[in-house]
C-alpha positions in Angstrom: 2.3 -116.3 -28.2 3.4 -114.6 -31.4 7.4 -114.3 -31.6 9.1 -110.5 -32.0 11.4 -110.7 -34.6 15.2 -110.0 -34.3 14.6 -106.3 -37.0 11.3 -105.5 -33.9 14.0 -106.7 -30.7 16.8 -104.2 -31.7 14.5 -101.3 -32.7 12.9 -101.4 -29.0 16.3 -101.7 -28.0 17.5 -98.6 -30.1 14.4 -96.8 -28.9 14.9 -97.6 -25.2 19.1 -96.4 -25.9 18.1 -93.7 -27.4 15.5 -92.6 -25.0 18.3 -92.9 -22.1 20.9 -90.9 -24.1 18.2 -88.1 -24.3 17.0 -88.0 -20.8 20.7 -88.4 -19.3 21.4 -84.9 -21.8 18.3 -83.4 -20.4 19.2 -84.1 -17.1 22.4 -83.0 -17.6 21.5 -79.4 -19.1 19.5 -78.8 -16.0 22.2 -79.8 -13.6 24.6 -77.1 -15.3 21.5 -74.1 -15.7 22.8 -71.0 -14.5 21.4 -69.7 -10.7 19.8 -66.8 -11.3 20.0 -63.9 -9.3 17.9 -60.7 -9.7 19.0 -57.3 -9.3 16.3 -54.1 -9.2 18.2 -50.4 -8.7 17.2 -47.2 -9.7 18.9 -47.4 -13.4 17.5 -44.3 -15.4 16.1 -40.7 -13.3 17.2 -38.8 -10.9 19.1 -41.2 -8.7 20.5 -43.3 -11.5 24.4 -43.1 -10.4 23.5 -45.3 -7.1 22.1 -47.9 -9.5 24.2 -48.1 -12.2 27.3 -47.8 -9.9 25.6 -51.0 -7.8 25.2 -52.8 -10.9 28.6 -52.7 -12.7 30.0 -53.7 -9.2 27.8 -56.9 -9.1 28.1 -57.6 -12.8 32.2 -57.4 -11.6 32.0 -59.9 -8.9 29.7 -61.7 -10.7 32.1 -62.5 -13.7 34.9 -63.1 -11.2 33.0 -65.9 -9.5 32.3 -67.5 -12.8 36.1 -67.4 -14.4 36.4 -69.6 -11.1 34.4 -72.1 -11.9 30.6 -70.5 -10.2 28.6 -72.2 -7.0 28.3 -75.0 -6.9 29.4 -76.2 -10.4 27.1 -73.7 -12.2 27.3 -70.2 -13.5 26.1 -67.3 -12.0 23.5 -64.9 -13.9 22.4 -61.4 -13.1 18.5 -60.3 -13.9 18.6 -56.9 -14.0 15.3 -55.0 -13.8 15.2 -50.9 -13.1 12.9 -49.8 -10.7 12.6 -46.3 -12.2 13.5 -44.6 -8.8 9.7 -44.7 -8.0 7.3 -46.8 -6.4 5.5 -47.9 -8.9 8.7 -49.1 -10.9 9.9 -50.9 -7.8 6.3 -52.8 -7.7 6.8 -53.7 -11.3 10.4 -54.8 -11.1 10.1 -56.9 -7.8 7.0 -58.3 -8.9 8.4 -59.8 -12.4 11.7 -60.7 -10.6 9.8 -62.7 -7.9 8.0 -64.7 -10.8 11.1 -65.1 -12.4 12.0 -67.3 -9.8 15.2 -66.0 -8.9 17.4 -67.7 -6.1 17.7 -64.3 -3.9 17.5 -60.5 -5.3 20.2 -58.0 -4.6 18.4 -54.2 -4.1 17.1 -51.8 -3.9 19.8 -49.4 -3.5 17.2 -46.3 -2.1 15.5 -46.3 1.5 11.8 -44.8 0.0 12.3 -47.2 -3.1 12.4 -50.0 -0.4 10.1 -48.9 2.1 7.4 -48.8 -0.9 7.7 -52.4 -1.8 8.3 -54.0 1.7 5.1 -55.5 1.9 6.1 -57.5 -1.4 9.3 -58.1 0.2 7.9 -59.0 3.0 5.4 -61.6 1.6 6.8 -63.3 -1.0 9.8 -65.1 1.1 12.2 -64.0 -1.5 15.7 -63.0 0.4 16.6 -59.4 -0.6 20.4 -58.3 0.2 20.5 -54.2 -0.6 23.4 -53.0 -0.7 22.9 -49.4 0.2 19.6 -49.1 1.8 20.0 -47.8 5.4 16.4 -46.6 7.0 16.0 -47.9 10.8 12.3 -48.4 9.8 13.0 -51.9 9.4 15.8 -52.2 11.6 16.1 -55.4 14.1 13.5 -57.2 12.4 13.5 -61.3 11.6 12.7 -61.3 8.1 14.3 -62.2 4.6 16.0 -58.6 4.3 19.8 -58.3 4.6 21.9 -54.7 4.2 25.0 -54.3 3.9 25.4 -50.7 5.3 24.6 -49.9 8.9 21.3 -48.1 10.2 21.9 -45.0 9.4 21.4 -43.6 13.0 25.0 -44.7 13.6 26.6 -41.9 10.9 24.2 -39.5 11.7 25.0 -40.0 15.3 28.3 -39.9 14.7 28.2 -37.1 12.5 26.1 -35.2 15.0 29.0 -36.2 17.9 31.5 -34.6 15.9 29.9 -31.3 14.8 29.4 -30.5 18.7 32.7 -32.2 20.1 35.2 -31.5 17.5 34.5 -28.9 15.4 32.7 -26.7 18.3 29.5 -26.0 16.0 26.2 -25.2 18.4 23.6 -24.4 15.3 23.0 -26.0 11.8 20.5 -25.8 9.7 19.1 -28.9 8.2 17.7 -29.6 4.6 16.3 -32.8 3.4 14.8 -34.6 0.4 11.5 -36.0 1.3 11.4 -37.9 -1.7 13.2 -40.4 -0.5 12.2 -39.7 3.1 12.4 -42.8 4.5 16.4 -42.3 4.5 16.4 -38.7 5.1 14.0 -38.3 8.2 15.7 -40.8 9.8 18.7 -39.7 8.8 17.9 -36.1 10.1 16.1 -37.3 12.9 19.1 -39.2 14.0 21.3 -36.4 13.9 19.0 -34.2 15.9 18.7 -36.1 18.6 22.2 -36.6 19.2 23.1 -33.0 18.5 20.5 -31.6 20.9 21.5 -34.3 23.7 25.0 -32.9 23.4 23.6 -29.1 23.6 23.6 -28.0 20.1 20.2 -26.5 18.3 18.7 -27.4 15.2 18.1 -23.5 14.1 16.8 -24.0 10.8 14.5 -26.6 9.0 13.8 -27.0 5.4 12.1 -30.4 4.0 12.0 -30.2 0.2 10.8 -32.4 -2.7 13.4 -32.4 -5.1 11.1 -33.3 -7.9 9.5 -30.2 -7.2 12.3 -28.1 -8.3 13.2 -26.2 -4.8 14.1 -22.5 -4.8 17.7 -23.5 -2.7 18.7 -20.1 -2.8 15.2 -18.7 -1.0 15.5 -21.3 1.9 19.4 -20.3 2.0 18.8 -16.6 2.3 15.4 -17.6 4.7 17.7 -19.2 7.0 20.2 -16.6 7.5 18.9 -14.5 10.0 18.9 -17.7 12.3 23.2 -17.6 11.8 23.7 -21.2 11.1 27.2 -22.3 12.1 27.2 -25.8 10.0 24.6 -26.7 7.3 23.4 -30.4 6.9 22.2 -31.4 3.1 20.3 -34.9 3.4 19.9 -34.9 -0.6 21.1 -37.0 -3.5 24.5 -36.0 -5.1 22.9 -33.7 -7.6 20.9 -32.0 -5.2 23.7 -31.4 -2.4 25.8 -30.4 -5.2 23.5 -27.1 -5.9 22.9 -26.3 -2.7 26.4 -26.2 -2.1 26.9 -24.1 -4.5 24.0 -22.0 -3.6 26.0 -21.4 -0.3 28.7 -20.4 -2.1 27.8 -17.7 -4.0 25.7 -16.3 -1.2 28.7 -16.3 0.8 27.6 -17.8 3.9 30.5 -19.1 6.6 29.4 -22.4 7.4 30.7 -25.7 7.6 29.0 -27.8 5.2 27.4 -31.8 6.0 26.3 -34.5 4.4 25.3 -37.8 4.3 26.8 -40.9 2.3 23.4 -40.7 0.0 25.7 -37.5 -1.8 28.9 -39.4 -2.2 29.3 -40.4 -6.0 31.1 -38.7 -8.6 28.5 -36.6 -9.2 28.9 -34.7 -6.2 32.7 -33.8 -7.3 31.5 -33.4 -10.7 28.4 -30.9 -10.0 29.7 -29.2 -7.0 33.0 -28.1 -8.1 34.8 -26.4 -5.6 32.1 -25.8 -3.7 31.9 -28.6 -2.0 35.7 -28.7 -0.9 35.3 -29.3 2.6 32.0 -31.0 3.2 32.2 -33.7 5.6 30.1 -36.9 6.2 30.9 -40.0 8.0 29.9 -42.9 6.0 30.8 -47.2 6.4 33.7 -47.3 3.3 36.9 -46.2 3.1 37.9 -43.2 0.5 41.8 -44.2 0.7 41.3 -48.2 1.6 44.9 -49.5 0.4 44.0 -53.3 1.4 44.6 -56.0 -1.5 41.4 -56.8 -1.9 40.2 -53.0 -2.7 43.2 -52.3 -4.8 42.7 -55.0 -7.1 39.0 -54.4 -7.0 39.4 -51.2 -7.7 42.5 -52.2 -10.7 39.4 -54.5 -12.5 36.5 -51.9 -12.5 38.8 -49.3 -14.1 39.6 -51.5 -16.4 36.4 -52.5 -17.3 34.0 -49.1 -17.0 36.4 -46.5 -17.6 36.4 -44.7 -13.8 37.3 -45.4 -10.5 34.2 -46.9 -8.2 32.4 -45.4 -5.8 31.0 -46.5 -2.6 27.7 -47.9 -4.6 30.2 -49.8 -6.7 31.8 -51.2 -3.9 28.5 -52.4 -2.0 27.5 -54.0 -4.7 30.7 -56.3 -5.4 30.4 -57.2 -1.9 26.6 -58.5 -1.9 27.4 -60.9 -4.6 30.8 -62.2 -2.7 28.5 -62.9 0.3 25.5 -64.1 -1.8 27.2 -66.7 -3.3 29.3 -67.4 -0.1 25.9 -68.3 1.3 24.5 -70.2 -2.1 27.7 -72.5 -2.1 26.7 -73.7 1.5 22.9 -74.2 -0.2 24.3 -76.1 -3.2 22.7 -72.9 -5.1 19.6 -73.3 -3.5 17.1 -70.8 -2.2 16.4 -73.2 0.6 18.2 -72.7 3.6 19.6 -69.1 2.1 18.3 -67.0 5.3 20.3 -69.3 7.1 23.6 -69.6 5.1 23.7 -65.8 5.5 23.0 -65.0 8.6 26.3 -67.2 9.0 28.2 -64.2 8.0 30.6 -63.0 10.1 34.0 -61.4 9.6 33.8 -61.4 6.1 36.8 -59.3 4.1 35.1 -57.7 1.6 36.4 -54.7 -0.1 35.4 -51.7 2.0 36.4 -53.7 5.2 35.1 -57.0 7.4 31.5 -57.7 7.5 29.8 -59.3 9.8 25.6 -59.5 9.8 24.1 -59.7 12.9 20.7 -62.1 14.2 18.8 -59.7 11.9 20.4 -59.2 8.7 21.7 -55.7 9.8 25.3 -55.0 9.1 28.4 -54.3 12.0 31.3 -52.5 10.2 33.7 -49.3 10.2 32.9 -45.8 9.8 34.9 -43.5 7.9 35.1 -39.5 8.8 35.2 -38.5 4.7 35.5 -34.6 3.3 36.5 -33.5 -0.2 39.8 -32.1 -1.0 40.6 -30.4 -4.2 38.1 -32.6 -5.8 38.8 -35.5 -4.2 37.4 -38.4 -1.6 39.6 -38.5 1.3 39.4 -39.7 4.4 40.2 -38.0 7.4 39.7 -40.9 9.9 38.5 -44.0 11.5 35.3 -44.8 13.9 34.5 -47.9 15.6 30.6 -48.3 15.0 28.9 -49.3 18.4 26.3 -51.9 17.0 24.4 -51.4 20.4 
């Protein structure tokens, strides 16, 4: 047997030391890779404030969560992607967050966007939380989907119950966005019921496509001769905002509606005084004093230069209780659906959260109007998750 000789013996044995150092560097890279988690909104269009306003409050939680050391000893990362407002966008952006491998994706923040991609959702296993997506279409139903804001058939009920009982009001007129109809129908449908069960009448009814540029003021006018009592806007912030105004200049005496869809800045910002007065009922609180909100509220200032809004707040929250859930997975996606559906009582900061058997949400509503251009809340409603 030919003899190695003692130059040959410690270069194998520098090779193999080597080698080790290298793989136990490797190894430890991967162990201390950031998780990944996507997030698809609206970001540019018509609807952009609900996205952007989700976003910045992830991107806030999400930084908070790191300065304390992440999940599970790693870093958390945010993969934004904009879904354009459209179904096609929403397509695109699911589909390349999906094969980015994310751990769980936080969106979409509209009911249509959604709706259009759910049989993506739906396939690829992927857990979405949405913050803001509230469309009883997929209400109830075991599945990776989670929301955090209740099916909206409990504010429009709600809303309905206290347009007959509280303010008197027999007949409203109704207008709705069918661009994003799987929120609004609902949402209107909803309403109707309950306002006709308790003796009211839906007098007027005007669907609209707001990318079609709607003639407010003709439907307005149309509607008179019915003599509205209370008029209910199912629209974005920008659209509620004209309409609003539309009602103002043509005078008409009628209490004004809305649904939470309308309440960003925006609104404030568009409608002017106009929409002093307009009333909604919605899941967060427009004077929350808690600790948690306060100092939530301290940090966004401080970082975006204006005070959050609802969509801010929603956001925040779905990566507190995303990465509640990934801490119990060791930052896995396996076992997520679980981890989640663990959620109950949570303090988050627009109140205590608790997701039922289904992913659906159980928390507070809020009666909200606007007074001299400002949120405020009027009072507190028990939801009835039933």
């Amino acid at each position: 047997m030919k003899s190695v000789s003692l130059p040959q013996k410690l270069s194998v044995l520098f090779l193999a030391l080597l080698w080790g150092l290298m793989s136990l560097l490797l190894s430890g890279c991967q162990a201390q890779a950031p998780i990944e988690i996507g997030f698809v909104a609206g970001l540019t269009g018509r609807n952009a404030a609900l996205g952007v306003d989700g976003r910045d409050g992830a991107l806030l939680a999400l930084d908070q969560i790191n300065q304390t050391g992440g999940v599970a000893g790693r870093s958390l990362e945010l993969v934004v992607r904009d879904d354009l407002g459209t179904p096609d966008g929403a397509i695109a952006a699911d589909e390349d967050l999906i094969s980015a491998d994310v751990v769980a994706i936080i969106g979409h923040m509209i009911s249509e966007t959604n709706m259009a991609v759910w049989p993506i959702i739906e396939k690829s296993g992927v857990i979405f939380l949405s913050p803001t997506v509230s469309t009883p279409q997929i209400a109830g139903l075991d599945d990776n989907f989670f929301r955090l804001m209740p099916v909206n058939s409990y504010p429009a009920g709600r809303l309905a119950d206290y347009t007959a009982n509280q303010l008197g009001l027999k007949r409203v007129a109704i207008f709705y966005d069918l661009d994003n109809q799987a929120f609004t129908q609902t949402f209107r449908d909803g309403f109707a019921a309950q306002f006709e069960q308790l003796g009211g009448q839906v007098v007027a009814d005007y669907p609209f496509s707001s990318s079609q540029n709607p003639d407010f003021k003709l439907y307005l006018e149309e509607s008179q001769p019915a003599q509205p009592q209370a008029i209910l806007i199912i629209a974005s912030a920008a659209d509620t905002a004209v309409l609003s105004q539309q009602v103002d200049l043509l005078n008409m005496d009628v209490q004004l509606l809305t649904s939470n869809w309308a309440l960003t800045n925006d609104l404030i910002q568009d409608g002017g005084k106009a929409v002093d007065g307009i009333l909604t009922i919605v899941s967060h609180d427009e004077n929350n004093q808690s600790p948690e909100y306060l100092d939530f509220e301290t940090r966004f200032e401080e970082r975006f230069g204006h005070k959050p809004t609802f969509a801010a707040g929603y956001g925040y929250e779905a990566i507190l209780i995303l990465a509640e859930a990934l801490q119990k997975t060791g930052g896995s996606a396996t076992g997520l659906r679980e981890a989640l559906l663990e959620t109950k009582d949570f303090t988050g900061v627009n109140g205590h959260i608790t997701l039922d058997p289904y992913g659906d949400v159980i928390r507070t509503l809020y009666l909200i109007t606007v007074q001299d251009g400002q949120f405020q809340t009027l009072s507190t409603l028990d939801i009835n998750p039933e």
